[in-house]
N, C-alpha and C positions, 0 to 999 in steps of 0.2 A: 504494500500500500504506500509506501513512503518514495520508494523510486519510482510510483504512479505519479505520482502529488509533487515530485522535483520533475517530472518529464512534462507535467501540467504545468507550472512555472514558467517552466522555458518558453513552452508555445505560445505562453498569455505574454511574457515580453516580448519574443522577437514579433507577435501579431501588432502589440501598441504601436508599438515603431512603427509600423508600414500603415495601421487604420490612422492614425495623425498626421502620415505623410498621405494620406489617399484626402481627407477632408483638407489639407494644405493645397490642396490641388484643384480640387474640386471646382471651386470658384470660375477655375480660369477656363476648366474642362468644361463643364454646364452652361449650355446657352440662355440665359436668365437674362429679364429685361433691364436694361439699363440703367433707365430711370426708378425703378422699383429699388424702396426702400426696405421691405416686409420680405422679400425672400433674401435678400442674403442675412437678415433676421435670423429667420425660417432655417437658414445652412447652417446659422451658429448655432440655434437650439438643439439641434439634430448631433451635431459634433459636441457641445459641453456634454450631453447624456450618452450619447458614444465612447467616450474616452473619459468619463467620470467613474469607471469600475467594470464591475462583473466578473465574473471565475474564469472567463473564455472556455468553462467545460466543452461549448463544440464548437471552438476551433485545436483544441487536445485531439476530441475525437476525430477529427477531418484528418489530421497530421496520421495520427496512430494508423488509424484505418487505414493511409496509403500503405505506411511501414508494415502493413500484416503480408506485404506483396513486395518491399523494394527497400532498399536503403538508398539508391540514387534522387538526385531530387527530380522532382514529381512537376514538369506545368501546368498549370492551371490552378494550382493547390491554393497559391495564395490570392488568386480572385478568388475561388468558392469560399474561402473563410472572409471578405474583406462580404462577400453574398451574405454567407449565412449572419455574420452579425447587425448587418445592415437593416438585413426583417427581423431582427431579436428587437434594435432597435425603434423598427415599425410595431411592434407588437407591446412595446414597454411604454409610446407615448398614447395607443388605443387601450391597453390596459389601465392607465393612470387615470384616461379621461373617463372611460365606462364605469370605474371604479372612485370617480371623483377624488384622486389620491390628490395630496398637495405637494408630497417630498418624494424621492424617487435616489439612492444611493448617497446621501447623505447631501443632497441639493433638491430645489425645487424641480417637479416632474414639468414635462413642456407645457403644459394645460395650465398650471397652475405659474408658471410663468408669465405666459399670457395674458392671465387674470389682471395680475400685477400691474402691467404696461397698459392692460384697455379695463380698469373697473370700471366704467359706466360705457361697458360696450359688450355684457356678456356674449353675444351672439359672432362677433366677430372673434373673441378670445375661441369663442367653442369652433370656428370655422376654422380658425387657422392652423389649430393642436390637430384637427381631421385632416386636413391641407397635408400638414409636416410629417405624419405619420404616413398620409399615402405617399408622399414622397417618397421615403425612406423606403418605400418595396419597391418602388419603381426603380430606386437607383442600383436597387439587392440585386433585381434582375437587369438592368442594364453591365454592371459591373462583370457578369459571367461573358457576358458578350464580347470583353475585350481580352477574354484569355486568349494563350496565343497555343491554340491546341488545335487537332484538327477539326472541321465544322461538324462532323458525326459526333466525336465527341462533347462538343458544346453543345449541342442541341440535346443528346442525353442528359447533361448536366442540369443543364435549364428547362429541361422537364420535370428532374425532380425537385426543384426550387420553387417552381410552380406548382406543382402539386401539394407538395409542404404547405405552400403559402395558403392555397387553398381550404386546405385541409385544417390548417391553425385556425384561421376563419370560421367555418364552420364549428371548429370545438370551442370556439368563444359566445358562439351562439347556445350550441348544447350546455356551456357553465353557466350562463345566465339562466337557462330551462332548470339546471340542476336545482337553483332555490326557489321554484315552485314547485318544488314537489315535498312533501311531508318529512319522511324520512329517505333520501335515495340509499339503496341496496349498491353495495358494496361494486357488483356489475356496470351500473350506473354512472360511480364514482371514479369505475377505470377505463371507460369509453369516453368521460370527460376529459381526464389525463394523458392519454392517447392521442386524441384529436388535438386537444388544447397545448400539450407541450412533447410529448415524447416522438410527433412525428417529424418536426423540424429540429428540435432541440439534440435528439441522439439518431433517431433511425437516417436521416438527410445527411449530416455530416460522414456517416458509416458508408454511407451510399456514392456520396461525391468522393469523398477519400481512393475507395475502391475502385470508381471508373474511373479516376484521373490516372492511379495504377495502372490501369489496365487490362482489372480482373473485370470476367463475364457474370452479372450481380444474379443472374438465371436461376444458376445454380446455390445461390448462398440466401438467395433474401430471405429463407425464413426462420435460418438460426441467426439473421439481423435481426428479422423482425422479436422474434423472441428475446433474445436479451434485450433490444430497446425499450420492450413493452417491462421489462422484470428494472431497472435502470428506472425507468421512468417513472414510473409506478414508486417504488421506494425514494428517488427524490423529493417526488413530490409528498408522501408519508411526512417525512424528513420535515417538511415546511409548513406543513399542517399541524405537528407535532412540534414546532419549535414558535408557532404562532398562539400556543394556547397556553404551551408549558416551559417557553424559554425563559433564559434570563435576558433580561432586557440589555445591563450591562454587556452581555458577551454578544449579544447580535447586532447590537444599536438598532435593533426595532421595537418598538412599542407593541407587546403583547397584546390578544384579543380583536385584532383588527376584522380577522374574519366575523368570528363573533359581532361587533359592530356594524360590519357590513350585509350582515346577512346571508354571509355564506354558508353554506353546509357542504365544508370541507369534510377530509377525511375526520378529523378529533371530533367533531360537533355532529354530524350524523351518527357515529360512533355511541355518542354520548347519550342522544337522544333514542336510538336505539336501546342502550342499555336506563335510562331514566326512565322509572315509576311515574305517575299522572302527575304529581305535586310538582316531583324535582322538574319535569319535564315542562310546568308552568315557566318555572324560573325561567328555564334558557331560552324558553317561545319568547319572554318577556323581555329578555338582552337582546337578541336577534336582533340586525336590523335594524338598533338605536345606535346612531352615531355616537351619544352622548351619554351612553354607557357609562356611569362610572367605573374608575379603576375597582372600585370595594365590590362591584357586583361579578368585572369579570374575575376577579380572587375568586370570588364565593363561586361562582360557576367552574371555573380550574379544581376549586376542592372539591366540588361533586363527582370532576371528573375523575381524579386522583382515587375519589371513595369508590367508584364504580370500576379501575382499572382502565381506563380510554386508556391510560400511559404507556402499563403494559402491556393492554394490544398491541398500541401501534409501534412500538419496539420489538414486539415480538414478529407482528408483519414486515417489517423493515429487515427485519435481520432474516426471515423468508425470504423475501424479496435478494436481496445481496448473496446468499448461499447459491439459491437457484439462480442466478447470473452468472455467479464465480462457474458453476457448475457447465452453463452453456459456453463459457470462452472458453473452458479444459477443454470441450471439444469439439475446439477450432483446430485442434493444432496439428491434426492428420492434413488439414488444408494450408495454412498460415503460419509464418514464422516464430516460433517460440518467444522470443524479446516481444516481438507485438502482441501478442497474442497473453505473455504475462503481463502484461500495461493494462487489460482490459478485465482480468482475472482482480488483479488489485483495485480496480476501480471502484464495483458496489461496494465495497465495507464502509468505506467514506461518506455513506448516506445512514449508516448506523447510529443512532446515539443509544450508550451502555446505559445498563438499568439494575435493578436487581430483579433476578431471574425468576425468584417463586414468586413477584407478583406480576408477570407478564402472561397474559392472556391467562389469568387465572381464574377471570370471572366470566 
């Protein structure tokens, strides 16, 4: 897990370097009108939240994936990663705004930026954060356009960037459906997950990684798809579980947010499922309020804690991670052993430890 997490490293810097010199550039490369004030605005919001963080976990995966085929360097590779973060970035300022966030990596999200510069123009602030975001997939898929690989190959590339794109889309629609529904079933929660992040976030860079190699993906998509869906799935666990029960200081996130918002993440579906009519009042009664106080989501965390959500989801997380570990051991009749342990070490890193006899105890 540790020479996972130093090989992740590496890819997140040598990527910053080249996404600051690609928004460096950008300007001069995008034909934008002249006199317009508001998009090279619009360039800069898009670049301060591009190059304000994130793990670059898929651009790791993009790199690795090539290496499970070559140690020679790979073209194309670093337009598809300059792609794929490009719609992370489309995806993080239509997240902020559907989600009315205000802060977004420890700075304001673009919506909420906007706000800033036009309060007495909401309609314009909400125009612009839609504007900037479609931007930013437009630019995902133009950027593939300029690798310099041959045209069969880019056209495979930028099919499954599109499709991703698509596909993310869609499961932003089904996470919204997810909180009208009472309690969603566990099947539910993992076809949101799927759609909504695991099919651009891991299974797409696995994807481009491999064609830019050179491998025929025919034969292999569906022990991708399998470990992306097992990856994914426990990430997201991971997020859900560290948004109900972290500490605030160790994430710099403000616990409860889901709770707040209304979501029935994995912890909160979880919860509700295992909560009796009364407790079950409680948490209908937090849902949903922005204005939650901190003393309520505590007292709704301890219900959780009394009911075991914790150890559930530590115990499905650490499911989740075993059976991944388990699907890249049996890559290695096809794929280079160094790459193929990069991907082995991978799941643990969505584990958070627990004590064992109270995990899915109840």
């Amino acid at each position: 897990m540790a020479a996972a997490r130093a090989r992740a490293a590496e890819h997140r810097r040598r990527f910053d370097l080249r996404f600051e010199a690609y928004f460096a550039a950008l300007p001069e490369r995008l034909d934008t009108p002249p006199l317009s004030r508001f998009t090279p605005r619009c360039l800069e919001l898009l670049r301060d939240l591009s190059l304000r963080g994130g793990k670059r976990l898929r651009v790791a995966l993009l790199y690795e994936a090539a290496r499970l085929v070559t140690t020679e360097p790979v073209p194309g590779l670093a337009e598809a990663a300059l792609s794929i973060e490009l719609l992370q970035t489309h995806g993080l300022v239509h997240d902020d705004l559907i989600d009315d966030a205000s802060a977004r990596r420890g700075g304001p999200s673009t919506h909420e930026a906007y706000r800033r510069e036009f309060p007495d123009a909401d309609r314009t602030a909400l125009g612009l954060t839609v504007l900037a975001g479609d931007l930013a997939a437009f630019l995902s898929m133009r950027v593939l356009l300029e690798a310099d690989v041959p045209a069969e190959l880019r056209q495979a590339m930028l099919e499954v960037q599109l499709d991703a794109a698509a596909e993310t889309v869609t499961g932003q629609i089904v996470d919204l459906e997810r909180d009208f529904l009472p309690i969603p079933d566990e099947e539910f929660l993992h076809t949101v997950c799927e759609y909504k992040s695991t099919r651009y976030s891991v299974l797409a860079p696995l994807r481009l990684g491999l064609l830019a190699a050179g491998a025929d993906l025919a034969g292999h998509d569906a022990r991708l798809r399998r470990y992306a869906t097992l990856v994914g799935i426990g990430g997201q666990l991971r997020d859900d579980y560290l948004d109900l029960f972290g500490d605030e200081g160790a994430t710099g996130k403000s616990t409860g947010a889901d709770l707040r918002a209304g979501r029935r993440s994995y912890a909160v579906s979880a919860l509700l499922a295992r909560a009796d009519a009364s407790q079950r009042a409680v948490v209908e009664s937090a849902l949903g309020d922005p204005h939650c106080p901190a003393a309520t989501v505590e007292h709704v965390r301890g219900l959780a804690r009394q009911l075991g959500v914790d150890g559930k989801l530590r115990a499905d997380m650490r499911r989740c991670a075993d059976a991944a570990r388990a699907e890249a051991a049996g890559w290695r009749p096809h794929w280079r052993e160094e790459a193929v342990a990069f991907f082995e070490g991978l799941p643990p890193a969505n584990v958070i430890p627990g004590h064992d006899r109270a995990d899915g105890a109840r």
